[in-house]
Biotite code that builds the C-alpha atoms (Angstrom):
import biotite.structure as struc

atoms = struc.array([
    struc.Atom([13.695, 8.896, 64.064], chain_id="A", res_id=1, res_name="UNK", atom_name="CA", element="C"),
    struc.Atom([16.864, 11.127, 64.446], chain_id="A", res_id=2, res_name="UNK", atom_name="CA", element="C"),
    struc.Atom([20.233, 9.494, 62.758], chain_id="A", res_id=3, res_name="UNK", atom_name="CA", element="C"),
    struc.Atom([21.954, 8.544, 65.633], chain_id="A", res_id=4, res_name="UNK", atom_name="CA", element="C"),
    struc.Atom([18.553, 6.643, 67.024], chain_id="A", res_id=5, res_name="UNK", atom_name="CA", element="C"),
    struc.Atom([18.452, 5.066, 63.068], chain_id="A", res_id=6, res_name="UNK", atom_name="CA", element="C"),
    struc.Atom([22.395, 3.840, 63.874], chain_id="A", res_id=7, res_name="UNK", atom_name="CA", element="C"),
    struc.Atom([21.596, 2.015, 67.134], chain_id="A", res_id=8, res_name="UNK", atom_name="CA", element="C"),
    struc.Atom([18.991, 0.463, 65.527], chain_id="A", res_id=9, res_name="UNK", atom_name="CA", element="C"),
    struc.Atom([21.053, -0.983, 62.213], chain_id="A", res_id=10, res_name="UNK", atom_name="CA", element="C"),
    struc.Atom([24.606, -0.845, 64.114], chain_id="A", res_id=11, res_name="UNK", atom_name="CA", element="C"),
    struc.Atom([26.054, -3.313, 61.695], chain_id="A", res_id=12, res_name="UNK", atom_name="CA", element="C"),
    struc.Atom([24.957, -1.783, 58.469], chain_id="A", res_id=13, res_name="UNK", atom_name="CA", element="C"),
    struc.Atom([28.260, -0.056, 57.564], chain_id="A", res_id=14, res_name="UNK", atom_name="CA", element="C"),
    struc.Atom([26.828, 3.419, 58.135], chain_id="A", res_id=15, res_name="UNK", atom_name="CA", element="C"),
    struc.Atom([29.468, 4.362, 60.812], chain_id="A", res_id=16, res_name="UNK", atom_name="CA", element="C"),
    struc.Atom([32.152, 2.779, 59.239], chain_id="A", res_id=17, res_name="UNK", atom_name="CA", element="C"),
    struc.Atom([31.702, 4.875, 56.258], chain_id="A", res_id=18, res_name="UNK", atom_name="CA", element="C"),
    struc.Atom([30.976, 8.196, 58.075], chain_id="A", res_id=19, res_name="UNK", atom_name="CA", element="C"),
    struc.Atom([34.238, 7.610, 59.845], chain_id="A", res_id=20, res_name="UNK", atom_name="CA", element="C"),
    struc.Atom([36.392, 7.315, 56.878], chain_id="A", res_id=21, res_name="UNK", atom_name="CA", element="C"),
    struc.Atom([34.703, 10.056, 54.942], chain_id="A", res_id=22, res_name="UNK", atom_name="CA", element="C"),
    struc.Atom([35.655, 11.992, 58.639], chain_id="A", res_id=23, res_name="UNK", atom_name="CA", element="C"),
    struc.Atom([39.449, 11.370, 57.508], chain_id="A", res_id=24, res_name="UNK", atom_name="CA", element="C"),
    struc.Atom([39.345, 12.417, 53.855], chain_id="A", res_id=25, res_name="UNK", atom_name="CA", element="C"),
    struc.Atom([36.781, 15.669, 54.496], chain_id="A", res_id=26, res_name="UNK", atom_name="CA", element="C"),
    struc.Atom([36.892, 16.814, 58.054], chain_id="A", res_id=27, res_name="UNK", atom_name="CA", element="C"),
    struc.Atom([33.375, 18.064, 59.083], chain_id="A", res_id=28, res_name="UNK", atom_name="CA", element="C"),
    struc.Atom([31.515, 15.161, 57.703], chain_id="A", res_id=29, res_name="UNK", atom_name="CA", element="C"),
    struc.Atom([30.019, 13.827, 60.551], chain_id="A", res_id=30, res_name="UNK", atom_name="CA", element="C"),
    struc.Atom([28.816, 16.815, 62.340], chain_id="A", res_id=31, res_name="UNK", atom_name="CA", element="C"),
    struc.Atom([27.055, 17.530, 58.664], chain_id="A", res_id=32, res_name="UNK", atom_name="CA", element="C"),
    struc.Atom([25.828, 14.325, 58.949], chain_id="A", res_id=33, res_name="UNK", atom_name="CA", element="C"),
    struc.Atom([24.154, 14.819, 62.270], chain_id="A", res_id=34, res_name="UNK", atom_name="CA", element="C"),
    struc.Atom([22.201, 18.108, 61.170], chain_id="A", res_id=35, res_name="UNK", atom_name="CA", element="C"),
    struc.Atom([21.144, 16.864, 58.270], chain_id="A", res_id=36, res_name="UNK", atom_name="CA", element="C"),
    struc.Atom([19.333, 14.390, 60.365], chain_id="A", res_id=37, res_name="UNK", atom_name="CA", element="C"),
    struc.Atom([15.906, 16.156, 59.562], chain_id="A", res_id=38, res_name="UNK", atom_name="CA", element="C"),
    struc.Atom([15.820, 16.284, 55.844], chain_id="A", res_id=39, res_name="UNK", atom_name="CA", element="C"),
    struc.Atom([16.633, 11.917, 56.103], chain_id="A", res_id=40, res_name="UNK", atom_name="CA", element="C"),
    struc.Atom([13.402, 12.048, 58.169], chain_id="A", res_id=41, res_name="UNK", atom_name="CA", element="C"),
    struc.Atom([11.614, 13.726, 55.584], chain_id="A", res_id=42, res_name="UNK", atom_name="CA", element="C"),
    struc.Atom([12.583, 11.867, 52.549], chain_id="A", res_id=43, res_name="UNK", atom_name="CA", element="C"),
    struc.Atom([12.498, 8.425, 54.412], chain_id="A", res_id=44, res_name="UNK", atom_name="CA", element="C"),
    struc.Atom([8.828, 9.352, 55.698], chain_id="A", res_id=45, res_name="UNK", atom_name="CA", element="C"),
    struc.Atom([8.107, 10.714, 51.616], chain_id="A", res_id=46, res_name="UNK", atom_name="CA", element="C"),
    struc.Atom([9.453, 7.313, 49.937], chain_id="A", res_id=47, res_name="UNK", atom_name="CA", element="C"),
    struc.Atom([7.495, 5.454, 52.575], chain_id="A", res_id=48, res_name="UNK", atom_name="CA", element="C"),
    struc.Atom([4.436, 7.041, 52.156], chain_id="A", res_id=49, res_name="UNK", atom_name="CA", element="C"),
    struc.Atom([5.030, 6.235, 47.913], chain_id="A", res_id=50, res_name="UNK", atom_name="CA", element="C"),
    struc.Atom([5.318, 3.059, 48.617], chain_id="A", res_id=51, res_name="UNK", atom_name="CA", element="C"),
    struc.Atom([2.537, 2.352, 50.933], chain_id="A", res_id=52, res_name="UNK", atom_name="CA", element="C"),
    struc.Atom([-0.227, 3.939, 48.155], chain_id="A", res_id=53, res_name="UNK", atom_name="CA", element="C"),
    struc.Atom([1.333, 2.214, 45.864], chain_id="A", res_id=54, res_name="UNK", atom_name="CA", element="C"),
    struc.Atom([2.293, 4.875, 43.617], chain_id="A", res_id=55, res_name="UNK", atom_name="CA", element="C"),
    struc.Atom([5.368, 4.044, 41.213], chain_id="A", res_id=56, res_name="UNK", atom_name="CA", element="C"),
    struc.Atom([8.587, 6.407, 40.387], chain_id="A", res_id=57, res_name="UNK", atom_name="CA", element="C"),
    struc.Atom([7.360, 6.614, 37.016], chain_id="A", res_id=58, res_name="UNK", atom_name="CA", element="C"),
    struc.Atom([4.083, 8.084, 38.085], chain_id="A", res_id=59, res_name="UNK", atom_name="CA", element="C"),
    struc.Atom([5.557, 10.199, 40.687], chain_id="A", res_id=60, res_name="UNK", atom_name="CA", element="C"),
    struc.Atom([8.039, 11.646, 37.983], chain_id="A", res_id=61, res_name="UNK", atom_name="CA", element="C"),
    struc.Atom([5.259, 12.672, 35.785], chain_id="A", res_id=62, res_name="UNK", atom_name="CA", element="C"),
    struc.Atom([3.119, 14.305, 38.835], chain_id="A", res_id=63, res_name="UNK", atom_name="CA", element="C"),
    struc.Atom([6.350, 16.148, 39.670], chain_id="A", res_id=64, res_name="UNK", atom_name="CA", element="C"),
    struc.Atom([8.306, 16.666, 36.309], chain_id="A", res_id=65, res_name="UNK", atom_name="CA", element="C"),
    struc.Atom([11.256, 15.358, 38.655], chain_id="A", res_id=66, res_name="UNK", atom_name="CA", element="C"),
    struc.Atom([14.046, 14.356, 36.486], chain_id="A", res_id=67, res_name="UNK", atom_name="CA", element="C"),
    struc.Atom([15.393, 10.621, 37.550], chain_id="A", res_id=68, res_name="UNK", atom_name="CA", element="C"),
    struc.Atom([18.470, 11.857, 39.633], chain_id="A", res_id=69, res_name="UNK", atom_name="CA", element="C"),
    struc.Atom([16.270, 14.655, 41.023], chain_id="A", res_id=70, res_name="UNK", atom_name="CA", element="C"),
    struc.Atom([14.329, 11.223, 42.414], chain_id="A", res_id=71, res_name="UNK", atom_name="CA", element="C"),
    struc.Atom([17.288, 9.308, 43.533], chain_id="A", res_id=72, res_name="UNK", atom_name="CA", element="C"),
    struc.Atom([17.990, 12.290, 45.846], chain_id="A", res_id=73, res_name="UNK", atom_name="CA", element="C"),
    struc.Atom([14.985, 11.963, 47.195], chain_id="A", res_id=74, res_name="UNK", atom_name="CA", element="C"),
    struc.Atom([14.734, 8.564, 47.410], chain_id="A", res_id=75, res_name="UNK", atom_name="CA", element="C"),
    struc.Atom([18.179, 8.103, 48.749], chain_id="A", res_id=76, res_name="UNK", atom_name="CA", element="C"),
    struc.Atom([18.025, 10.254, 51.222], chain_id="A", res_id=77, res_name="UNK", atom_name="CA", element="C"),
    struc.Atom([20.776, 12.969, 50.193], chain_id="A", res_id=78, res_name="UNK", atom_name="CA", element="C"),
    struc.Atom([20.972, 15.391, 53.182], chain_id="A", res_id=79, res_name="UNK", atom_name="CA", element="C"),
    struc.Atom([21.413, 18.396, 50.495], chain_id="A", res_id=80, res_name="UNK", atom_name="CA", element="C"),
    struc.Atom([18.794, 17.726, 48.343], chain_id="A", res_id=81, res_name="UNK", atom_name="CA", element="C"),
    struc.Atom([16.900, 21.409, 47.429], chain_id="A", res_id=82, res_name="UNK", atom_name="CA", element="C"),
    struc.Atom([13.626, 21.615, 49.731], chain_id="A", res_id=83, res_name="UNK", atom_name="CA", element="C"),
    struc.Atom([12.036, 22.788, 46.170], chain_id="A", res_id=84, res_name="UNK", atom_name="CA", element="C"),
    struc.Atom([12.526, 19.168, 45.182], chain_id="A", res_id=85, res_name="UNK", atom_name="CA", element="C"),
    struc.Atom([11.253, 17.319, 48.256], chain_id="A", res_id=86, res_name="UNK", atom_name="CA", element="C"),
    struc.Atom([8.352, 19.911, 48.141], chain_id="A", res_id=87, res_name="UNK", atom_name="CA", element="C"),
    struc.Atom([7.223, 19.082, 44.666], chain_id="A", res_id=88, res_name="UNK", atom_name="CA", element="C"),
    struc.Atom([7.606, 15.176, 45.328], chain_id="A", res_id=89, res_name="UNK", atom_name="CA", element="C"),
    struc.Atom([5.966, 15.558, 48.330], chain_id="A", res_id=90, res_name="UNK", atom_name="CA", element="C"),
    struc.Atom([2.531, 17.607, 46.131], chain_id="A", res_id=91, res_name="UNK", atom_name="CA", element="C"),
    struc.Atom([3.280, 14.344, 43.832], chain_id="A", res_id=92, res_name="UNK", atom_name="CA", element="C"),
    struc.Atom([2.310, 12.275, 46.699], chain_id="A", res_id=93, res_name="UNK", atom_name="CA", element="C"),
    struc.Atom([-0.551, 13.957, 47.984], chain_id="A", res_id=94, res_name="UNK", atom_name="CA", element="C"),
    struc.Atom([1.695, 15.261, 51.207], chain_id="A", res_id=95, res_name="UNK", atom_name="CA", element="C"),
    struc.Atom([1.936, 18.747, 51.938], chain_id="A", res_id=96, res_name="UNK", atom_name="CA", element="C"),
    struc.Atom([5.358, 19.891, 53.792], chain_id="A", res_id=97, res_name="UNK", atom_name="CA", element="C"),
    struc.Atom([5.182, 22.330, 56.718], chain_id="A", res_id=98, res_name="UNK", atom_name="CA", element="C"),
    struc.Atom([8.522, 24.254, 58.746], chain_id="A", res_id=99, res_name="UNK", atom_name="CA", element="C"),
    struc.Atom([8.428, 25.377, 62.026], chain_id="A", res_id=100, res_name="UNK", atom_name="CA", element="C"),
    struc.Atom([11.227, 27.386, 63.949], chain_id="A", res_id=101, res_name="UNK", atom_name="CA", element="C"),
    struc.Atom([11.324, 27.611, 67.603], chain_id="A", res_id=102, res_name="UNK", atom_name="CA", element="C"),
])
């Protein structure tokens, strides 16, 4: 699901409210927003998967030697996390990731 299918979806969750006045203060933000729109798919599919097998943070730490705010960006779904981190929570998981360029 791409962000702007994820907003229509949850339209009164605050999400555009926020982007809008983070717009004002640091032009740009929305448009980095928008093509970060991937890497949310990622992490939201990774912490989904986690939580359907049933597998803890703690236990995904230790697989991953993922410090706790290297999980939070994860979990959260920061759009600049480093790929190495979503690649070795991903191996914690038992999830492989794979890029393609067209």
């Amino acid at each position: 699901m791409t962000v702007p299918e994820r907003r229509a979806q949850h339209p009164d969750d605050g999400l555009d409210a926020y982007i809008a006045e983070q717009e004002a203060v640091q032009p740009g933000f929305a448009t980095s927003i928008e093509e970060g729109g991937w890497v949310v798919d990622v992490t939201t599919e990774l912490w989904q998967r986690r939580e359907a097998i049933g597998m803890s943070l703690d236990e995904v730490a230790r697989r991953s030697r993922l410090t706790e705010l290297e999980l939070d960006q994860v979990e959260d779904n920061a759009i600049d996390v480093p790929l190495e981190l979503v690649v070795r929570y991903a191996k914690a998981i038992g999830m492989t990731i794979r890029a393609s360029l067209d």
